[in-house]
N, C-alpha and C positions, 0 to 999 in steps of 0.2 A: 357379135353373136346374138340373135334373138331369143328371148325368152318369155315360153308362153306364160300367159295368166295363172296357170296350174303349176307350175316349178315357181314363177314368182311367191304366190300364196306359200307354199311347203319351206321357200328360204325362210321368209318372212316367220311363219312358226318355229322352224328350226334354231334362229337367230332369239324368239322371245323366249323359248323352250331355256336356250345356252344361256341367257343372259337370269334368268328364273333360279338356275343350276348354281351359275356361280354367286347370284346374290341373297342365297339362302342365309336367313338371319340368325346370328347364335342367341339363343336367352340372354335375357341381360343380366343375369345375376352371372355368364360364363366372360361376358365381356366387362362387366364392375372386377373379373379379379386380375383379366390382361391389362385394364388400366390400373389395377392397383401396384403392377409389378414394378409397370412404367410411369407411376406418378411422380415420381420426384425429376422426372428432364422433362415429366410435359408444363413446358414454359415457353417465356421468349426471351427469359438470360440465358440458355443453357443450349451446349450442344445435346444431344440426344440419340436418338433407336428408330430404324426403319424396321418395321418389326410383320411376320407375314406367316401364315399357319395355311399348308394346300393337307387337303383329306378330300381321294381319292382324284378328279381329276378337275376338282375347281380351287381355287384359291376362297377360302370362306372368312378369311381374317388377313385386314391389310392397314397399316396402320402408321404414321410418322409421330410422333414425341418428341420435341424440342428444335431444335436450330440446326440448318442446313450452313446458315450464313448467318453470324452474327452481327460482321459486319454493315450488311446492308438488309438484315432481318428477314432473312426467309425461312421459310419453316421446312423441318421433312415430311415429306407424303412418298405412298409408296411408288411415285416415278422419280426422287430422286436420287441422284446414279454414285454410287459409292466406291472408292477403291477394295476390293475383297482382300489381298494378299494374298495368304499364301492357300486362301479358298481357289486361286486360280491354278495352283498344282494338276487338282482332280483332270480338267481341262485340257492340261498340256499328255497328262497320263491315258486319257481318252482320245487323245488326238493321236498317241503311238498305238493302242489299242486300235481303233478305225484301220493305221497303215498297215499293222499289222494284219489285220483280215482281210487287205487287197494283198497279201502277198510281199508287199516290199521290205521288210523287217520280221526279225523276229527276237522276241525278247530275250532268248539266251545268245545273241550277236554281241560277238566284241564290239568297244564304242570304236575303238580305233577303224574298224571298218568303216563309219559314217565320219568320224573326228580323227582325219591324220595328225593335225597339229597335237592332237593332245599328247604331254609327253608319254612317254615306255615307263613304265614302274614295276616292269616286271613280274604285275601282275593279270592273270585276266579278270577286265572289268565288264560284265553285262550291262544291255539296258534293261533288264530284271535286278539289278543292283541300284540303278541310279530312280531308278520307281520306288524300290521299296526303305532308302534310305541306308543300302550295307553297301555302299561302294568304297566306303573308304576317304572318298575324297573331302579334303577339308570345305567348311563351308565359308561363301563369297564375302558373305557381309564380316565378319572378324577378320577373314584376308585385306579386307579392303581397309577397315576399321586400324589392326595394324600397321598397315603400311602409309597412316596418315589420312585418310581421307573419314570424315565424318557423313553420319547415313544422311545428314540435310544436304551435302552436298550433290551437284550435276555425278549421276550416276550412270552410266552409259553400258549397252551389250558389248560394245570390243572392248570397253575399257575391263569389263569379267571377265572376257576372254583371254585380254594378255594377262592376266595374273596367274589364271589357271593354266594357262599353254607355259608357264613355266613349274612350277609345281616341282618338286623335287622329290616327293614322301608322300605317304599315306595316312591314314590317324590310324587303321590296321589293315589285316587282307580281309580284302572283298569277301564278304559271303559273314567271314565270324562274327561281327557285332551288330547292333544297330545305332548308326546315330545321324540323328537331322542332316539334312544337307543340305541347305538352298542351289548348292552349286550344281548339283545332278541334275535339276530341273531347268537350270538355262542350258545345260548340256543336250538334255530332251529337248527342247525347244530348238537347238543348232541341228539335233540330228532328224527333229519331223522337216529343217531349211533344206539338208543335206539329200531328205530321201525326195521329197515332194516337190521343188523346185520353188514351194512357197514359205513367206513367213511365216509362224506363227498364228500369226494375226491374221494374215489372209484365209489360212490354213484351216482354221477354227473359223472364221466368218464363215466361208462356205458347208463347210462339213458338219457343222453343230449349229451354230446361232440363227441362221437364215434358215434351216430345213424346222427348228424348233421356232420360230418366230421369235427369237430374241433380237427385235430390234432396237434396243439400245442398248444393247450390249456386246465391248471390244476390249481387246488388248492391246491396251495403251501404253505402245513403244516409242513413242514422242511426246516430252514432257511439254515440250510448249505447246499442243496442241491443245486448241478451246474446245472446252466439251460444256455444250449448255447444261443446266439443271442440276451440275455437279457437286456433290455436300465440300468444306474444307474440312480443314482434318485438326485438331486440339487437345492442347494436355492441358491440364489444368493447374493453377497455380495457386489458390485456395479456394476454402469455399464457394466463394462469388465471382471470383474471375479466371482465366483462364488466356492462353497464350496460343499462337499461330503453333504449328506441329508443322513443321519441314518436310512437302515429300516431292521430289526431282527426278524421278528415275524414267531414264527411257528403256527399259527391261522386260524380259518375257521371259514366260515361261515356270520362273519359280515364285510370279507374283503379278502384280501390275493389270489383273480383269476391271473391268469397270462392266458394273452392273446395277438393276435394279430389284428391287423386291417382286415387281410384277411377273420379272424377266427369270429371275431365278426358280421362280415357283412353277415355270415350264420342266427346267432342270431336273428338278425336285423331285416332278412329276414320268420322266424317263428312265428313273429308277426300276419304278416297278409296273410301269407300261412304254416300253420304248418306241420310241419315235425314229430317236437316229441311232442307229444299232438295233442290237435283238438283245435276247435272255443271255445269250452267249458271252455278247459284248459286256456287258453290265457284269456278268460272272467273272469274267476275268481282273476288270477294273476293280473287283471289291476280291477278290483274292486275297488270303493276311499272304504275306509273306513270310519265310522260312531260311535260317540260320546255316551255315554249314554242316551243324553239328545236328540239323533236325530239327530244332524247335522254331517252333511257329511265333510269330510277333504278330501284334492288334492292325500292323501298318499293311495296309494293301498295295494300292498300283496310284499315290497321290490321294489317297481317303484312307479312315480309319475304319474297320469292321470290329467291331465290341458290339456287346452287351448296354444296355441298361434298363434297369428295373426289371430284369429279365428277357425283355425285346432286342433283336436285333439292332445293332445301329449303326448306319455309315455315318461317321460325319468328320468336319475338320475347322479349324479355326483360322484366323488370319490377324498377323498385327504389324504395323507396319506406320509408323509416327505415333498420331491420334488416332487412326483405324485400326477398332476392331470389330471383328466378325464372327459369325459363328452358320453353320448349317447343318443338319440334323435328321438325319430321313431312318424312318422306321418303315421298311419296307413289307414287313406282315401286318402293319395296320394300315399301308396305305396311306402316310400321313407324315410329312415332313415339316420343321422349323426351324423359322427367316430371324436371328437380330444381326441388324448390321448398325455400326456406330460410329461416331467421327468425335470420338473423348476417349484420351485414352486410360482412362482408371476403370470405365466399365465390362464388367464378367459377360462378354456376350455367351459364354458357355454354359454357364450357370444360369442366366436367363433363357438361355433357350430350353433348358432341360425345365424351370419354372414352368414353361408354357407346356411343357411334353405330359409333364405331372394333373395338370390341368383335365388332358383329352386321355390318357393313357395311364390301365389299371396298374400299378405296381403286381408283376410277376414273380418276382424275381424271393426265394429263399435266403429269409432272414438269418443273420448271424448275429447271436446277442453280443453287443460290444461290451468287453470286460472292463473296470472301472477300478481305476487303479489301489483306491481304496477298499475292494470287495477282492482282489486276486487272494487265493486260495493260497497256499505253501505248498502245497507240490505242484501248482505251476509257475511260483518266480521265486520261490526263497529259494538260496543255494546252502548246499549244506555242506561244501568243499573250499569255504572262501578261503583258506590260503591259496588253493591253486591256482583259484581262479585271480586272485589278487596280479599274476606274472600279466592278465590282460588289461591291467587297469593303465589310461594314462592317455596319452596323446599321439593321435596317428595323421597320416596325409597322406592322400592316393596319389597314383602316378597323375591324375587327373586334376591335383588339388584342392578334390573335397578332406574338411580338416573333420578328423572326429575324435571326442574327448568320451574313454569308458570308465563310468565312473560306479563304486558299489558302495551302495543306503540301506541300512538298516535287512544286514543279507539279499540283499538284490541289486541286481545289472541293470543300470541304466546307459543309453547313449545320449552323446550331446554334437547335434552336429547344427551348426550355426544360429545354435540358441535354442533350440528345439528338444528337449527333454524326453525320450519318452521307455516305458520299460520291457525288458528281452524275457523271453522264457527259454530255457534250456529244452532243446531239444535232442543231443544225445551229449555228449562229453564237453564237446568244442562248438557245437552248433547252437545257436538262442536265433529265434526271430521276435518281431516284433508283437506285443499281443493282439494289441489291434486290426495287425498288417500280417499274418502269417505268411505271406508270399513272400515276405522280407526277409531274406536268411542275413545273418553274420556268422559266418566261419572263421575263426583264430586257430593260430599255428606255427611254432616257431623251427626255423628255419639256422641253424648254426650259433650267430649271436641274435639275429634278426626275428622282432617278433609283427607276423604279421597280420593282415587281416582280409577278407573277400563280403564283401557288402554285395550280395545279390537279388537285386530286383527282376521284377517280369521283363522288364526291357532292356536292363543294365546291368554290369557287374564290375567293383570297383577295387582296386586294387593299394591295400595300402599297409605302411611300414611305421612302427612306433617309433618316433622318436623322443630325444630327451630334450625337455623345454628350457634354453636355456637364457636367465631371467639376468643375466650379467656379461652380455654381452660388449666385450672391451674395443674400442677404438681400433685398435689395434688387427682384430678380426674385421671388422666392419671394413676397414679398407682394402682388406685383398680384394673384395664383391667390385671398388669401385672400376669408372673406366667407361671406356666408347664400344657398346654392337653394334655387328652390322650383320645385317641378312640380304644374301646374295638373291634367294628367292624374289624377296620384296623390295630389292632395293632402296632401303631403310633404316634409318640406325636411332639405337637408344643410349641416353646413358644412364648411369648406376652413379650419383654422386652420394658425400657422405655429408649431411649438414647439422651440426652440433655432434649429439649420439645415435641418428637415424642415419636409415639409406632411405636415398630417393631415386625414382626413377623418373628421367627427364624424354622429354623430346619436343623437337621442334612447332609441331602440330598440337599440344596439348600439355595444357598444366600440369607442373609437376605433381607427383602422388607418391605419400610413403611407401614405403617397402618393408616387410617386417620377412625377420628370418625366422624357418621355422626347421628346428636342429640345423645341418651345414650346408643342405645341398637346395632346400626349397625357399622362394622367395616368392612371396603372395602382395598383391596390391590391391588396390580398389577399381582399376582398371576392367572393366568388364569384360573388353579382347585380349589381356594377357597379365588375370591375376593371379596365375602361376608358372611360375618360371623355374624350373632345375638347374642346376647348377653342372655343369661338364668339367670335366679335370683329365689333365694327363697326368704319365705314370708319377710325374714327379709332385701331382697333387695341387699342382698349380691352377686355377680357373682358367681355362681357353674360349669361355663362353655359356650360352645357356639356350635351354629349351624352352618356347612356350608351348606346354602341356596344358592347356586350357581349353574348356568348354567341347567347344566342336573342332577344335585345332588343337594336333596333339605334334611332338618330332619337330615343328618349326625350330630350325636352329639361328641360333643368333653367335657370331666370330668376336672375340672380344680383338680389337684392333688396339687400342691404345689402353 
């Protein structure tokens, strides 16, 4: 194609004009306080921060702090390519958005229509459930975790798939609660296979990455694959040194993007001028999501829509070995922020909001925080302490959070995993937190049973006082012991007794005490099942137990031997 000397001229300024645009320079007293945020990784012992600030539609701040590669010392800059986690949700949630505006899906569609394999539970599960985190379905990483397999190890898509194509239970019905779910989002990612005829990764190449010019950026569904310029990933071991972070996974959908600062701050930038989609498409992906019962949650369709400082905010994190991440777009300022990092002790969330505070006025209406030495008496002294005394003592959710209610000097304090802090009475039974008033505690007793409801914006927790009991005989401790098995997982634990503890064994991982808390709950240190209920028939006997933990709640486990 020929091009006269007059459209030559016009690229040529057009190309000096863009490049003008994007290298517009910040003061340096704005860029002394981005370095001061990030002075302590900029080095070359340290892994470190890819770190990237776009307002309006250039990238104006781009920047690497510390070690890509320790081992053969390479530094980060902002081309090189990070694993994001569970920042690549957004992605997979945008990619059912896109299918959904050609027609071939629609978000209140049963999954069973695109996923026959997945089993019948008897309930209806939408793709508006497995977006906004209420489906119910347990999440993969504690399934897999359970059943023996550690997150360093070869982590594969059909290897998620047989676990969940068996599934037998729910953690509740669809729509009532919210809680995480990694497993929704490789479900999304089978049902963009199912509708489209493409991977994932294909899927998202053509429809997002290539129309937006993200060329270095894929969903990396094969773990052996070489990706040049790619950071490693590290947790740190003290101070000064630091150790390899294991990450193997050939996976999509609930994780696994590999991207760069460059590449994302296109992203960033299609928020609030799109490129691929419209106002429409971007509408629907930042949608909060909504509860059975009506109320609205912060989580949208793979992003989070909040507030801060009074601004609008989409954003979401990722953590995934040493990888962490963070992205952050304020779409009324036109002005979105990049850390990404390969250490895993660092706040990229907290750092990015550092950076936000930087460019953006705080809006947002003040609430004087009360100071537990200045509370007033008719906001925390009780002037009923016998009654309230029937609430004092020690409880446990169905879920396994422990709480101790303890009363000082006529006031309600909680204690829940060391954490101290004081309730105000809001009408008879009800205190929230002073700090935290969206915190309700509601007590109430129930026959002999006294309980409690712990309700936050996101959660609500359900739990029962028991009696703490500090002489625990041998003699008890051994009806716990013995062999589970879970038919689900194909899996078994045991429950041994050694001196005056219990322990819990298995094959795959060092033993870990077990403490019992009253008759029916056992807690460990096990992160994938530090709560376990205890099941009994009529005749009182142990048949097995429940892990009721985290994001897996109903996993039952058959006591065999």
């Amino acid at each position: 194609m020929r091009i006269t000397l007059k459209k030559f001229l016009t690229l040529i300024l057009v190309f000096i004009v863009g490049i003008k645009a994007f290298a517009q320079p910040l003061p340096d007293s704005t860029i002394t306080k981005i370095n001061t945020i990030f002075s302590k990784w900029d080095n070359t012992n340290s892994p470190g921060c890819a770190v990237g600030i776009i307002r309006n539609d250039s990238l104006i701040f781009a920047k690497g702090y510390g070690m890509a590669n320790l081992e053969y010392g390479l530094s980060i800059t902002p081309t090189t390519i990070f694993h994001m986690a569970s920042i690549s949700k957004q992605f997979t949630a945008y990619s059912i958005v896109l299918l959904a505006k050609q027609g071939k899906l629609t978000l209140d569609d049963d999954i069973h229509k695109y996923l026959p394999w997945f089993p019948d539970l008897k309930e209806k599960i939408t793709i508006r459930n497995l977006l906004n985190h209420t489906s119910g379905i347990r999440d993969q990483w504690q399934l897999l975790a359970i059943a023996g397999t550690r997150l360093d190890d070869v982590i594969t898509q059909d290897q998620i798939i047989k676990i969940l194509s068996k599934q037998q239970a729910l953690n509740f019905k669809p729509g009532d609660e919210y809680t995480y779910s990694n497993s929704g989002f490789t479900l999304l990612a089978e049902i963009v296979k199912s509708v489209s005829g493409q991977t994932l990764r294909q899927f998202t190449d053509s429809a997002i990455f290539k129309p937006l010019g993200m060329g270095d950026t894929h969903v990396h569904d094969d773990y052996t694959e070489i990706v040049k310029n790619r950071s490693y990933s590290y947790d740190r071991k003290d101070s000064a040194h630091f150790a390899n972070a294991i990450l193997s996974y050939s996976v999509a959908g609930a994780t696994s993007l590999f991207t760069t600062i460059n590449d994302m701050a296109k992203w960033v930038m299609n928020f609030y001028k799109p490129v691929v989609g419209n106002e429409n498409d971007i509408q629907l992906l930042t949608q909060n999501g909504k509860l059975n019962s009506g109320k609205q949650i912060s989580y949208a369709l793979g992003i989070a829509n909040d507030k801060y400082n009074g601004w609008k905010e989409y954003s979401h994190g990722g953590a995934d070995a040493g990888y962490r991440t963070y992205i952050s777009v304020f779409p009324d300022a036109n002005m979105g922020f990049l850390v990404f990092s390969n250490l895993g002790d660092i706040n990229t969330g907290g750092l990015s909001h550092q950076l936000a505070d930087i460019f953006i006025k705080d809006t947002a209406t003040k609430q004087t925080a009360v100071k537990e030495d200045k509370v007033d008496s008719s906001a925390a002294i009780l002037k009923d302490t016998m009654a309230i005394k029937r609430y004092l003592g020690d409880y446990i959710a169905d879920k396994g959070l422990p709480l101790n209610m303890q009363l000082k000097n006529g006031m309600l304090y909680y204690n829940i995993y060391g954490e101290i802090n004081l309730l105000k009475r809001q009408n008879k039974d009800t205190f929230s937190i002073i700090n935290a008033p969206a915190v309700k505690f509601i007590f109430s007793v129930r026959e002999k049973d006294t309980l409690a409801e712990i309700i936050t914006p996101e959660e609500v927790y359900h739990l029962k006082k028991y009696i703490k009991d500090t002489t625990q005989s041998v003699t008890l401790l051994q009806q716990y012991t013995g062999t589970y098995y879970c038919k689900e997982l194909d899996c078994k634990y045991g429950i041994q007794l050694k001196g005056k503890h219990l322990f819990l064994t298995n094959s795959k991982y060092n033993d870990t005490q077990l403490n019992l808390s009253g008759t029916e709950h056992l807690t460990s240190d096990f992160w994938w099942m530090d709560h376990l209920f205890i099941t009994r028939n009529t005749a009182n006997k142990i048949t097995g137990f429940e892990v009721n933990s985290g994001r897996v709640m109903h996993l039952r486990f058959k006591k065999i031997e």
